[in-house]
C-alpha positions, -999 to 999 in steps of 0.1 A, spaced: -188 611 -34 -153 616 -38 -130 592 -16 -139 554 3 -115 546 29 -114 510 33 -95 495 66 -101 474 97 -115 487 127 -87 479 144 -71 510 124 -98 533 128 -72 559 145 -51 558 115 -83 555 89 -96 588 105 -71 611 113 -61 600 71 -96 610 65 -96 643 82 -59 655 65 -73 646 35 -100 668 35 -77 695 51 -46 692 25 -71 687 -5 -108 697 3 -112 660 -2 -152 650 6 -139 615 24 -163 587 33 -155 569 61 -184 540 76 -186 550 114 -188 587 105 -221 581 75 -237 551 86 -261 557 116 -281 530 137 -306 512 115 -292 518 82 -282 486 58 -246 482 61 -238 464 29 -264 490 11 -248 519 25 -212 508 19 -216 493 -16 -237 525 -27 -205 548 -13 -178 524 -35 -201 525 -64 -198 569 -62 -162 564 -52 -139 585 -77 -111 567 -54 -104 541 -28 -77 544 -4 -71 506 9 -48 508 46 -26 478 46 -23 460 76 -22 427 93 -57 433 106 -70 441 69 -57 417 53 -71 391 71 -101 402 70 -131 394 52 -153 425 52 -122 445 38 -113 421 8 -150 422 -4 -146 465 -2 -114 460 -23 -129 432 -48 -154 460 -57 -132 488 -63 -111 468 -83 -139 455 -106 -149 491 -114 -112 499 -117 -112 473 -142 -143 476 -157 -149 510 -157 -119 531 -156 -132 556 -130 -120 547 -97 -86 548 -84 -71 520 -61 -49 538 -38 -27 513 -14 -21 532 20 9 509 39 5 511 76 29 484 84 47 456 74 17 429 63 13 402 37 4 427 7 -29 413 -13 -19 395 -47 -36 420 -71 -20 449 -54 17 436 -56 20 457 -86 9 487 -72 29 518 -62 14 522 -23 19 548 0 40 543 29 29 553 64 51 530 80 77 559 94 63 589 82 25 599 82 29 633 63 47 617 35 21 590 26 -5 612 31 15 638 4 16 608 -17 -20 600 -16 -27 639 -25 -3 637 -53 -19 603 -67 -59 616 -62 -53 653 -80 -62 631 -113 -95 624 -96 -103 650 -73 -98 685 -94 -126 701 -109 -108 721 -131 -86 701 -155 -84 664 -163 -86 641 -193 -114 623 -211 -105 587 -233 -122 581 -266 -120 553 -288 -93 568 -312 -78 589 -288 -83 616 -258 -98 647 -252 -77 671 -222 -97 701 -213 -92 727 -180 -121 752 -168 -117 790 -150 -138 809 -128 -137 846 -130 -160 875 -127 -168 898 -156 -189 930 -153 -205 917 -121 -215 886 -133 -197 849 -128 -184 834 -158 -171 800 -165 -143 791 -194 -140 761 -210 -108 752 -230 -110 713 -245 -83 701 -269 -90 666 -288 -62 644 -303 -69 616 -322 -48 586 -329 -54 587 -369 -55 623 -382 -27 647 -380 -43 674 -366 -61 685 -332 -89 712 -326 -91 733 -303 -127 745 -283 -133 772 -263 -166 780 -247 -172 810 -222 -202 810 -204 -218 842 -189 -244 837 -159 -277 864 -156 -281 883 -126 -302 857 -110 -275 832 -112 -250 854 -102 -266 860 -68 -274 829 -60 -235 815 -67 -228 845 -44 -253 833 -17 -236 800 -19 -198 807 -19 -204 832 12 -217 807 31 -190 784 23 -212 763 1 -186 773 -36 -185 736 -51 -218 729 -44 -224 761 -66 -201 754 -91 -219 719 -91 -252 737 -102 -240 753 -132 -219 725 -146 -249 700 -139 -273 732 -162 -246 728 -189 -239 692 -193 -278 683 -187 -289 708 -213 -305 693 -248 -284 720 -264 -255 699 -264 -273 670 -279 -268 693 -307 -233 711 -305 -217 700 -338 -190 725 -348 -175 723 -386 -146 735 -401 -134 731 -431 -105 751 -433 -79 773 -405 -111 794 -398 -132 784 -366 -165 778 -364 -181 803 -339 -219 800 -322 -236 814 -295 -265 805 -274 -282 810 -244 -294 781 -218 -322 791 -195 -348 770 -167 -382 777 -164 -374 797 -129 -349 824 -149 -313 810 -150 -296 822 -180 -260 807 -190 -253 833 -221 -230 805 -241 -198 817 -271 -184 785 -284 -154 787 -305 -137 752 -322 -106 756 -345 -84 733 -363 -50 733 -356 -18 715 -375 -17 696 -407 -43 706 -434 -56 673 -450 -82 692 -469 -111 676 -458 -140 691 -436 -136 685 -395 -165 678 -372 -159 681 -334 -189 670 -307 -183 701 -281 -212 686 -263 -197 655 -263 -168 674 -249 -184 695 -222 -204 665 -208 -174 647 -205 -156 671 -185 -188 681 -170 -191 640 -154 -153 643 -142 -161 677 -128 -190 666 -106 -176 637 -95 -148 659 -77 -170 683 -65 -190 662 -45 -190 679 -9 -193 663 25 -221 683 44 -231 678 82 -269 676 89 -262 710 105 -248 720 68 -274 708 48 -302 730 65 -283 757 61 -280 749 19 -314 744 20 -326 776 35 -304 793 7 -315 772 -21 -351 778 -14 -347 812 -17 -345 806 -55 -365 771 -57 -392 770 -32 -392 728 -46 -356 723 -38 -352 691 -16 -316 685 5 -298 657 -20 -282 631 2 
């Protein structure tokens, strides 16, 4: 799940034309409640699961949502996992002059009061940190760790790149990993499958999920104790005949203070691997989802549709 939108009903023009540009300008996956929930379902299970998944949650402004009760208990959420959690953005969308909410005074909103395409380029601008699979930043305790990925095709055969860079707070140094993963034939074609039939993050999702699930990176300690890197290769495979052929490179870089470096790259990947997925999350229609399971089951006759 990528993006709530919470708003009145009395907005739900506004709430989803803003849900289909956002899709359109960004390849956004955008939950909105009257186009998931169907007759039957729990409301309050359905909408707090979605807010719990949220990487962001676009709050319209207006004099019907702020008065009403159902919209503050959406926004109480998102802000406690703000809070708490660090992994939701709280996006204000202004769609006319109301009595702003007292924990949002201090927010930056986006204005929609003249000029649609502006807030919605704002909104863009301000979910990039959340909703792109191939860069972002990862926090640790004495520091951060920014990394960027690149799809490419080598000798037939899809490859992924990893490039992490870790700065910490207390030494005067950072390192530097790189790890360039190779897929097997197998792999390749069913990426191939997938991305022809319009299905590409949903197939990037699969190999990210193989790296960052592996056990391998339970144990991905690289050492240096000098300029020199530290270089290891691996390969990752399923019982069914995936192969991720795996070259991990880590090197020191700036002030020498003599003593030995160790760098977690597993840490690293399945931090970026968690950001990753989180963006990639795709919206499918029940028409959709047959159609990625037909594919799928070309490869894993046990594959069930993930909801």
């Amino acid at each position: 799940m990528a993006i709530f939108i919470s708003y009145s009903h009395s907005d739900s023009q506004f709430a989803h034309a803003l849900a289909a540009n956002l899709f359109k300008a960004a390849s956004t996956p955008v939950w909105v409640d009257a186009w998931e929930i169907n007759v039957g379902d729990s409301l309050i299970q359905r909408v707090q699961e979605a807010i719990d998944k949220a990487s962001g949650l676009v709050v319209v402004l207006s004099k019907a949502s702020v008065e009403s009760e159902w919209c503050k208990k959406e926004l109480s959420t998102g802000l406690l996992r703000e809070l708490e959690e660090k992994k939701v953005l709280v996006l204000p969308a202004l769609l006319e002059d109301c009595s702003i909410p007292l924990f949002l005074r201090e927010k930056k909103y986006a204005d929609f009061r003249k000029n649609f395409d502006a807030g919605l380029q704002e909104i863009v601008s301000a979910l990039a940190k959340v909703t792109n699979a191939n860069q972002g930043r990862t926090e640790e305790p004495d520091g951060h760790v920014d990394w960027s990925t690149d799809w490419t095709v080598i000798d037939n055969h899809v490859a992924l790149e990893f490039f992490a860079v870790s700065q910490s707070k207390s030494v005067p140094f950072t390192t530097l990993s790189t790890v360039h993963i190779r897929l097997n034939d197998m792999a390749t074609q069913r990426h191939a499958d997938l991305v022809q039939a319009g299905f590409e993050p949903f197939a990037r999702q699969l190999i990210i999920s193989m790296l960052g699930a592996s056990p391998a990176c339970d144990d991905m300690f690289m050492y240096m104790d000098s300029a020199n890197p530290d270089v290891r290769t691996l390969t990752l495979r399923d019982p069914i005949g995936f192969e991720l052929e795996v070259a991990i490179q880590c090197r020191r870089l700036g002030e020498d203070t003599g003593k030995d470096t160790v760098v977690n790259v597993g840490k690293q990947i399945r931090g970026s691997a968690e950001q990753a997925l989180r963006a990639l999350a795709q919206a499918r229609s029940p028409e959709r989802a047959k159609e990625l399971e037909v594919i799928m089951r070309k490869y894993r006759p046990d594959f069930r549709p993930l909801r």
